[in-house]
C-alpha positions as CSV (number, residue, x, y, z in Angstrom):
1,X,4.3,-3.8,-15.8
2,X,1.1,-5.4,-15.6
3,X,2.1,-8.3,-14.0
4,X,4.2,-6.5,-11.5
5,X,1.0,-4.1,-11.0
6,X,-1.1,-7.1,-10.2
7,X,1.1,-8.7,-7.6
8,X,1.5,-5.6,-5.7
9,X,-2.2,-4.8,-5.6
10,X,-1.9,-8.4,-4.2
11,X,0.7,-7.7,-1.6
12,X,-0.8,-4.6,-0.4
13,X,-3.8,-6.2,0.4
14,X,-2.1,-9.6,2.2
15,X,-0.5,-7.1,4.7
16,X,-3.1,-5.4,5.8
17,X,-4.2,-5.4,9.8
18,X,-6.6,-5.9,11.2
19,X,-5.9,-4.0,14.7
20,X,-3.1,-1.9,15.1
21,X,0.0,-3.5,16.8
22,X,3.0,-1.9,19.1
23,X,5.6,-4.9,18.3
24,X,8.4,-5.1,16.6
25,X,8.4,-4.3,12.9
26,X,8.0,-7.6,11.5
27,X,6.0,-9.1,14.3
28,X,3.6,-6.2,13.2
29,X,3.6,-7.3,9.4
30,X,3.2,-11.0,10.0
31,X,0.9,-10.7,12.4
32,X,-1.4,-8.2,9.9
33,X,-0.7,-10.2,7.1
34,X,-2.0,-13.4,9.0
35,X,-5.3,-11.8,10.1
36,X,-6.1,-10.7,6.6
37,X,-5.3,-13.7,5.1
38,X,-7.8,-15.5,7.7
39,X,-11.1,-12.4,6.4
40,X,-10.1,-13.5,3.0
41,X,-10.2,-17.2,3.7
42,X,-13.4,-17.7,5.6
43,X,-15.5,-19.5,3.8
44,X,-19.1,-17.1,5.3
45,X,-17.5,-14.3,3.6
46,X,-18.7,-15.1,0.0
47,X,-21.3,-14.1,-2.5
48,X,-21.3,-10.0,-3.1
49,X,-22.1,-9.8,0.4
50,X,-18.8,-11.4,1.4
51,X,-16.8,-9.5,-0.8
52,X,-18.4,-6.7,0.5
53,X,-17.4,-7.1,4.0
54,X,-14.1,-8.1,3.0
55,X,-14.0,-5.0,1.4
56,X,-14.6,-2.9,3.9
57,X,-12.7,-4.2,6.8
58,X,-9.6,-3.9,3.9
59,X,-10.3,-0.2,3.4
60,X,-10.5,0.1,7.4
61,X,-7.4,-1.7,8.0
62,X,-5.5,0.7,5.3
63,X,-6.2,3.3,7.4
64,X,-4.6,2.0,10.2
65,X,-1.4,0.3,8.4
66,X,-0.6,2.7,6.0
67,X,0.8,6.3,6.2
68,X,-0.4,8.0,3.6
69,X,0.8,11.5,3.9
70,X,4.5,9.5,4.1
71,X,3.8,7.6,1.2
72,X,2.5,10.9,-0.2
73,X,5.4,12.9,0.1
74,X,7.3,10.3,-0.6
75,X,6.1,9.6,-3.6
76,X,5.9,13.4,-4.7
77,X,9.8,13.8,-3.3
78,X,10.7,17.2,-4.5
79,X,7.8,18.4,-6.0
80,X,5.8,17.7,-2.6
81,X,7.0,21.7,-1.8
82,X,5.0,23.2,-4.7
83,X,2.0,22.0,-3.2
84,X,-0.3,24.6,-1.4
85,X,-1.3,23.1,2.3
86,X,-5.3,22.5,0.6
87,X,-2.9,20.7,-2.7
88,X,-1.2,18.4,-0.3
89,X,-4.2,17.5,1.1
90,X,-6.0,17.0,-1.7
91,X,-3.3,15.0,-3.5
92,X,-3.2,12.6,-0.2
93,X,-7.2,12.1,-0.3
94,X,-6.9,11.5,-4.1
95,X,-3.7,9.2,-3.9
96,X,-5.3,6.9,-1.2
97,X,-8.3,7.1,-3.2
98,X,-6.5,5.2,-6.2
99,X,-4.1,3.1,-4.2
100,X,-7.6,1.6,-2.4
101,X,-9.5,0.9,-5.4
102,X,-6.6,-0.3,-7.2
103,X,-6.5,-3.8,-4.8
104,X,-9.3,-3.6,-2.8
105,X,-10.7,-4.8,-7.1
106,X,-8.4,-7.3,-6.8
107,X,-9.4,-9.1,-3.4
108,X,-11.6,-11.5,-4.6
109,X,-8.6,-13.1,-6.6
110,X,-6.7,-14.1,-3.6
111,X,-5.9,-17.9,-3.9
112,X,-4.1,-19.0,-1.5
113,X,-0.3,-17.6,-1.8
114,X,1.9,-18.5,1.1
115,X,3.9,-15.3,2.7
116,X,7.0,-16.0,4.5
117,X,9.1,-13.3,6.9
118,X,12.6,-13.8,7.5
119,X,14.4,-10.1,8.2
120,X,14.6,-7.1,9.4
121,X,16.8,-4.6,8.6
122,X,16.9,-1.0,10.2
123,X,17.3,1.8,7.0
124,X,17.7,4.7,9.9
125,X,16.7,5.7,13.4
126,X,13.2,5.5,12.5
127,X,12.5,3.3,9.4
128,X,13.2,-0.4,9.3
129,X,12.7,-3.0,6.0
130,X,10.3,-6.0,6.6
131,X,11.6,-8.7,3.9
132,X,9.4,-11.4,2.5
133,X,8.8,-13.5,0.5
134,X,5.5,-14.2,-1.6
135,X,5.2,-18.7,-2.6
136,X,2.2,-18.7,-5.4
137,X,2.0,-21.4,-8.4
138,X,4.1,-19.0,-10.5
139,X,7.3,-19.3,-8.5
140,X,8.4,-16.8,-5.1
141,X,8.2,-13.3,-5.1
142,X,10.3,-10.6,-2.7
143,X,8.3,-8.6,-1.5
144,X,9.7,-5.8,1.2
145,X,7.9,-3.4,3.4
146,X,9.3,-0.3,4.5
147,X,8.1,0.7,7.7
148,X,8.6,4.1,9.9
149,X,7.9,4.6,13.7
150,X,4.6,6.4,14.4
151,X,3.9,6.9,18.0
152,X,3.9,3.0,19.6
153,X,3.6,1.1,16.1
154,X,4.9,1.1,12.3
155,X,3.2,2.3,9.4
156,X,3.9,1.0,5.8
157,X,5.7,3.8,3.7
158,X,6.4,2.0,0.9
159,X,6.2,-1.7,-1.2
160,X,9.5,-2.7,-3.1
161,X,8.4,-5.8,-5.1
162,X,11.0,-7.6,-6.8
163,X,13.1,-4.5,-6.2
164,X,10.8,-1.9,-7.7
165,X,9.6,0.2,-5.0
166,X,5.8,1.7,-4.9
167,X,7.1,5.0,-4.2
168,X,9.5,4.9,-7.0
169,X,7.4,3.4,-9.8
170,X,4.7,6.3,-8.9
171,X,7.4,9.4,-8.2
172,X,8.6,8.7,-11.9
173,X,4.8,9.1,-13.1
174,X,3.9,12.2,-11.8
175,X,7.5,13.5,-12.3
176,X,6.7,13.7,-15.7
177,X,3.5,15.4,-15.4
178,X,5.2,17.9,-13.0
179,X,7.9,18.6,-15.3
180,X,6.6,21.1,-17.1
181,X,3.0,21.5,-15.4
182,X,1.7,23.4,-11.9
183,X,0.4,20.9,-9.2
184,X,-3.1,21.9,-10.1
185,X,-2.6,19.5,-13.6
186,X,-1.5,16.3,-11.7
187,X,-4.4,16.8,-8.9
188,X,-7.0,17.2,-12.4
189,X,-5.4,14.6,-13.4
190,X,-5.9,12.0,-10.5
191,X,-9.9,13.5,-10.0
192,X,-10.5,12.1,-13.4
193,X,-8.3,8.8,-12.6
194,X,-11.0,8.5,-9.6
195,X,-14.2,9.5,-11.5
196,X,-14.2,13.0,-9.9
197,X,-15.2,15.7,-12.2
């Protein structure tokens, strides 16, 4: 799980934009995953200052690339509808929160992976699949972004890496706590996960 943990935090940040993009689907995704791959390998940005500034022009392209209220719902599937409006909201602040941290501490270990695109395929009117494929030391990795329509662009709803989808893995997590709690245990739980409270 680890292992898998680490090369998504990877991923998430190799695709990352850095301006927002009206192309097709994996035009879009190629295109953001060569600009961030050219912040993280110019050699200025280095010392805490350079991983500073890579930092933040990560956490200002996430904004742009990724939905986050998808992802949120996704994510939450079912259980999305026992959440108040001021629940929802909170979850989606505290979600990004820990999806942000969890590889923005992981840029600094980029080393040089090659990404290759190679499909598209359309999953409905409005959601299409970007397939990759990740070339490290270790061997390749398939790595596939699910995108939806928003306005005159795409924004990432989802990871599936090595067929284990971001949504999933997380849904099955807080199903669990949801189970037999009310929202207001899984939002405690995530403010602690994000040193809140």
């Amino acid at each position: 799980m680890k292992k898998w943990f680490d090369v998504l935090v990877l991923l998430l940040v190799l695709m990352l934009p850095l301006h927002a993009l009206a192309d097709a689907p994996l035009d879009t995704v190629k295109t953001n995953v060569n600009g961030v791959l050219d912040v993280l390998r110019d050699p200025k940005l280095k010392g805490k200052t350079g991983i500073k500034v890579k930092q933040l022009r990560i956490e200002a392209a996430a904004e742009k690339l990724f939905d986050y209220v998808e992802l949120s719902k996704r994510t939450l599937g079912l259980n999305w509808n026992k959440f108040t409006t001021e629940q929802r909201k909170e979850f989606v602040r505290l979600f990004k929160t820990i999806l942000k941290d969890a590889y923005v501490d992981k840029i600094t270990a980029y080393t040089n992976e090659r990404v290759s695109f190679f499909k598209e395929i359309p999953l409905s009117k409005t959601t299409v699949e970007v397939q990759s494929t990740v070339v490290s030391k270790g061997g390749e990795t398939p790595i596939y972004y699910r995108v939806i329509k928003r306005g005159n662009g795409w924004k990432v709803y989802d990871v599936v890496i090595e067929g284990v989808s971001l949504v999933s893995n997380y849904r099955t997590q807080f199903r669990e706590i949801l189970a037999n709690n009310p929202p207001d245990t899984l939002l405690e739980t995530l403010r602690k996960k994000v040193g809140e409270k």
